[in-house]
N, C-alpha and C positions, 0 to 999 in steps of 0.2 A: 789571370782573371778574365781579359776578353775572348782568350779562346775559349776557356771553358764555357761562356756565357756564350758564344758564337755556336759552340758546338751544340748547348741543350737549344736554344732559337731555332738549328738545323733540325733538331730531333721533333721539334713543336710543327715544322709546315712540314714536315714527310708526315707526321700523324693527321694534320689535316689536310692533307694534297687529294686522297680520293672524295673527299666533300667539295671541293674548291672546283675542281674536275665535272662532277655532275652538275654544279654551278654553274661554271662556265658554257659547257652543252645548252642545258635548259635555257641560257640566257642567248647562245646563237637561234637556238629552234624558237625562240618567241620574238626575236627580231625579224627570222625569216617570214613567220606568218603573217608578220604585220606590213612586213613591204607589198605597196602595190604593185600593179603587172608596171604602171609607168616607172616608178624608183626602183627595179628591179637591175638595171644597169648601172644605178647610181653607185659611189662608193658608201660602203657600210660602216664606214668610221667619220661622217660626214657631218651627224649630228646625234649624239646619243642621247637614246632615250630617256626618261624620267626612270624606269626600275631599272634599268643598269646604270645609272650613279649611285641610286638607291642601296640595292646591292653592291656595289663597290665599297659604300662606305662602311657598309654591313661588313664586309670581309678584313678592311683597313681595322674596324674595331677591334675585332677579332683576335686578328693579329698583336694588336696595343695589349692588349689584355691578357695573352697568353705572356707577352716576354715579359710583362709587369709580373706576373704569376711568377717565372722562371728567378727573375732578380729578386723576387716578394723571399723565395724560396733560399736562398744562397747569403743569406744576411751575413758578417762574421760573429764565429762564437762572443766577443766582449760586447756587441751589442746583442747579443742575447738576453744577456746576464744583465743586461744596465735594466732591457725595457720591463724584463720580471720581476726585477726589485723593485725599481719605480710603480709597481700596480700594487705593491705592498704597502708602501708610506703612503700612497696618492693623500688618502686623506689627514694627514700631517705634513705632506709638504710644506716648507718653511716659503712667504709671499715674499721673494725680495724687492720685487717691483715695486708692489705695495708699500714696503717700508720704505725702499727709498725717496718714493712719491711724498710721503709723509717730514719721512727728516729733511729733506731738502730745500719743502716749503719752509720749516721751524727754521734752519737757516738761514735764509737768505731774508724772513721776518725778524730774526735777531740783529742781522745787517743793518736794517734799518733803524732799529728801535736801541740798537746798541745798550744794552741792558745795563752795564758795567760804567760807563758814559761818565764823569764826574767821580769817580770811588779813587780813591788815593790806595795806591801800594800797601799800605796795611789792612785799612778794608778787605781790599781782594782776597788776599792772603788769607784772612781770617775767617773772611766766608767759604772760602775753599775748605779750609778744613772743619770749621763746623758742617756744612756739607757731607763730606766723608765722615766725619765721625755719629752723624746721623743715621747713616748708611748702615754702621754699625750695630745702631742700634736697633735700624729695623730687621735684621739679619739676629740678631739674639730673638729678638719678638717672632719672628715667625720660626725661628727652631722652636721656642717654647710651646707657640703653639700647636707645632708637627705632636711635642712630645704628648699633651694632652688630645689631641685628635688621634692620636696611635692610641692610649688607653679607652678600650671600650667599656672596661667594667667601671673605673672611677673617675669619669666623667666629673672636672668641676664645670660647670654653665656659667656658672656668675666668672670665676678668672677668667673664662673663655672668651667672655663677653668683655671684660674689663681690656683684657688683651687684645683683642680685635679695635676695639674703640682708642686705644691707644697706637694700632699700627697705622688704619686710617688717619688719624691725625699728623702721624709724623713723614705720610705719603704725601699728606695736603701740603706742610709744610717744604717738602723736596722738589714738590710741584712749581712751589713759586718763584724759588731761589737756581734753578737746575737753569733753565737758560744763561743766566749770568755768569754759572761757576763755568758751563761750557765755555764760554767765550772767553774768560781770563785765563785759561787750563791753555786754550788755544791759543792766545796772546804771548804768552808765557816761553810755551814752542816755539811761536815760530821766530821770536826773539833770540832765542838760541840758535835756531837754524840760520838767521841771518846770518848770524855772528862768522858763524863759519865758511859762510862765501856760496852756501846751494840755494842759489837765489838767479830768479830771470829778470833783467831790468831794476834788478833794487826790490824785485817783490818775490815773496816766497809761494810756488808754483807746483801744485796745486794747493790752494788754500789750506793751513791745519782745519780741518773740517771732522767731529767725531761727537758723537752723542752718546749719555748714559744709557745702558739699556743693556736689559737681560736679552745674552747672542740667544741664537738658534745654536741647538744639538748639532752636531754634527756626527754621520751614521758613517763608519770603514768598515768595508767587506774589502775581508782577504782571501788566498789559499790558505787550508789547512797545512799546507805541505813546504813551503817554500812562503819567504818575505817577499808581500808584494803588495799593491791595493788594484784591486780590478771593479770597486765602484767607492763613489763617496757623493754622498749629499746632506744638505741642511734641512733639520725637521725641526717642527715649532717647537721653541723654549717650553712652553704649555706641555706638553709631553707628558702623563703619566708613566708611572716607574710600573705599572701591569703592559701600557701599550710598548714600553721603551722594551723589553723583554718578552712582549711578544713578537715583536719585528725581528730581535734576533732570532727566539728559537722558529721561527716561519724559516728564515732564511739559509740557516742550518739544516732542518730538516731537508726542504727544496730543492735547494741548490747545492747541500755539501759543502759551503762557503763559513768561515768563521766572521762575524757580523760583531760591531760592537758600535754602541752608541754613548759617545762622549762629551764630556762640558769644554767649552773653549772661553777663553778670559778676553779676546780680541778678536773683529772680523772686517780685514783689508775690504771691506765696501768704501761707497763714498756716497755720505760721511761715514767715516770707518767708526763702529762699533765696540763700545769698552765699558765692561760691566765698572761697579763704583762701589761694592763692597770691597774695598782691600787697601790698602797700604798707601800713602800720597807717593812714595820714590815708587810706587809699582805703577799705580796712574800715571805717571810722567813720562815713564819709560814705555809701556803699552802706549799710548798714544804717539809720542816718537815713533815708535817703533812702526806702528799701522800706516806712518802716514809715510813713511819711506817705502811702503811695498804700493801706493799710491803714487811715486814718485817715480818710482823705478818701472811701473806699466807703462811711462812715458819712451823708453827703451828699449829695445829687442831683449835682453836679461829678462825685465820684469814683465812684458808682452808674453814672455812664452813659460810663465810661472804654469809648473805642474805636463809639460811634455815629456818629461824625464826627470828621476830622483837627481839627478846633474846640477839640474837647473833649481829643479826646488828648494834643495841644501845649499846652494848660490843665494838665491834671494833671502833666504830664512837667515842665515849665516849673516850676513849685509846687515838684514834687518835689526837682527838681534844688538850687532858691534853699535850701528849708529843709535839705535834705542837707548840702548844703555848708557852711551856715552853722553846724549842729550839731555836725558832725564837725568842723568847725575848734575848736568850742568846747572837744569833749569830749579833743581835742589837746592843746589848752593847758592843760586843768586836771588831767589827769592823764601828762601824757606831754610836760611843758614844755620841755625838753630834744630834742625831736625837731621842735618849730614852724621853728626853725630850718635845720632839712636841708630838710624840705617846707614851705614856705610858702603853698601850693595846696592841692588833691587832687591827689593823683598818681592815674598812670592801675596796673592792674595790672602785678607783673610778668612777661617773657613768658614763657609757659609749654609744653609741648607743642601744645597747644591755647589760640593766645592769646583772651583775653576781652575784650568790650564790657561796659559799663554801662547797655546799656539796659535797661531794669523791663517787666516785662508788667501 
């Protein structure tokens, strides 16, 4: 790589060496006319003038500019392919900054105000799954209402209406309740994770920290030809199913690249990210599970999540064994009455938009 970049540099001042040259000249012959008869003995590098720095710098820019041009020019092919894709999403790019800015305040606000604060073990329990089962129901109400905004010709207004007024209200109602079930959900965890000795000083490290909330899309381009991924990013959950399908066929056409844009059930952020339409033993376990790929960035393993399918199947792997096992745990110790329906993880339930469990 440095030679070849040494050698087009070489190629860049042989092309401008006869400009540099009559440069140089013109800048001797206007120094000579300016010496008087007396500084004519003087040495001529003794004090340079105001236009020969001038032009020096001029020529130093010059230079900057061309090997900028030469490196501008030699980019590698996989960043080719990231910065053309990325001009395609720009305007669905998914803000993680933004959300995290956001969840992290609601956190450390819940710290304080401690929501759950006084609630006895039954309480908790109970509100948690009225919670989820809520969930539920607003995940039927807005299929219904998919079903009637897909019909153009028979149009009911009034159910339409009756149905919206009904989803609103049972938003308002998740609104007021969603902090608290967070933090018992999270209680719950990391009392399990104690249990088991992954703890620094008697305290479980990093915080279980995870918010309800619809993830971001997540977009893979691959080869057509061969298993591989050679770009991936998150675009907003808001996503229309016209835009989510023109991104691919753009990127197909384009590029040649087989493009596909996906639902994920979990997003290793922090606070890690877990949708709440699905199953209480699938909450338990996604959360577990996100908060060990939070656990393991503390380590060269999970620091170098996605350098290689190696490492990634490493962490996922990990993730998966300890999710599961905690989430079973924290099943049985607070919600023993329900081991029995689920004996597994369940997967979510399906929703307008069904979800996967993969973790980023």
């Amino acid at each position: 790589m440095f030679d070849e970049y040494h050698g087009n540099l070489v190629k860049f001042y042989q092309h401008i060496r006869p400009s540099t040259a009559i440069l140089q000249n013109n800048m001797k012959l206007e120094e000579t006319t300016r010496l008087t008869p007396a500084a004519a003995g003087r040495p001529r590098f003794a004090i340079p003038t105001r236009t020969r720095l001038m032009r020096a710098s001029v020529l130093v820019l010059v230079t900057l500019l061309g090997a900028a041009v030469i490196a501008r020019s030699d980019l590698p092919g996989s960043e080719v392919i990231w910065r053309a894709i990325d001009t395609k999403i720009a305007h669905w790019d998914w803000d993680l900054l933004g959300w995290e800015t956001a969840a992290i305040r609601s956190k450390v606000n819940a710290q304080f105000l401690q929501p759950v604060a006084g609630m006895n073990e039954e309480g908790r329990n109970a509100l948690v799954q009225e919670y989820l089962n809520r969930s539920q129901q607003i995940a039927q109400t807005e299929n219904a209402l998919g079903t009637l905004y897909a019909d153009q010709v028979h149009q009911d207004k009034t159910q339409i209406s009756q149905l919206e007024a009904r989803l609103q209200g049972l938003k308002a109602q998740q609104a007021l309740v969603q902090p608290a079930v967070e933090q018992i959900v999270e209680q719950q965890i990391a009392h399990e994770l104690q249990k088991t000795g992954i703890q620094f000083w008697g305290q479980i490290f990093p915080p279980v920290w995870f918010t309800f909330s619809e993830p971001p899309r997540k977009l893979v381009v691959s080869p057509r030809d061969r298993i591989d991924t050679v770009y991936w990013g998150m675009l907003d959950p808001m996503l229309p199913p016209d835009e989510r399908e023109r991104i691919e066929d753009t990127i197909l056409r384009d590029q040649g690249l087989s493009a596909y844009v996906t639902n994920i059930g979990g997003l290793g952020a922090y606070p890690t990210l877990v949708v709440d339409r699905a199953s209480l033993p699938w909450v338990l376990s996604t959360v577990a599970h996100e908060w060990v790929h939070n656990y393991l960035t503390l380590f060269p393993l999970g620091f170098n999540y996605g350098v290689n399918a190696e490492t990634t199947i490493l962490n996922e792997t990990i993730a998966d064994i300890v999710g599961d096992e905690v989430g079973a745990r924290a099943l049985a110790t607070y919600y023993p009455e329900l081991v029995r329906e689920h004996p597994g993880k369940d997967e979510p339930a399906p929703t307008s938009s069904q979800h996967d469990d993969t973790p980023i």
